[in-house]
C-alpha positions, 0 to 999 in steps of 0.5 A: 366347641373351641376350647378358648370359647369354653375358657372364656365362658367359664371365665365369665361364669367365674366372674359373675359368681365371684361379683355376687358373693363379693356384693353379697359379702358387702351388703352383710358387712355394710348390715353388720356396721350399722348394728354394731354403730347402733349398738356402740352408740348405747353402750355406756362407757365407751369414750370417742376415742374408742369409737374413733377406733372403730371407725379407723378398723371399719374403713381399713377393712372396706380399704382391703375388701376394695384392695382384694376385689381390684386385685381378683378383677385384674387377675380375670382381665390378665386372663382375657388377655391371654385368652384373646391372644390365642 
């Protein structure tokens, strides 16, 4: 077997392993937003502006894990590339 066809069959395995563990990592961190919003919700004491917060942290870690996974994907596609120029 050639060995740009073995590369590009890694690469691809690469990339299936790396979606699923992402979507994987995604589905506990939607799970585990939603238990923390439901108990956040019960808690006495906890003002608006301190949900706000919460919020805010919330969608600047989905920002990163969006950030991260075009970073990886580009990186993988930069790879292709250079495979199919061999």
């Amino acid at each position: 077997m050639e060995t740009t066809q073995m590369a590009k069959q890694a690469l691809g395995f690469q990339k299936t392993v790396f979606n699923n563990s992402f979507n994987a990592m995604v589905l506990v961190q939607e799970q585990t937003e939603k238990m923390l919003g439901s108990y956040i919700e019960k808690l006495p004491g906890v003002t608006e502006e301190n949900k706000k917060s919460l919020e805010t942290s919330v969608e600047m870690g989905k920002k990163a894990c969006a950030d991260y996974k075009k970073a990886v994907e580009e990186g993988y596609d930069k790879f292709e590339e250079m495979l199919e120029k061999k």
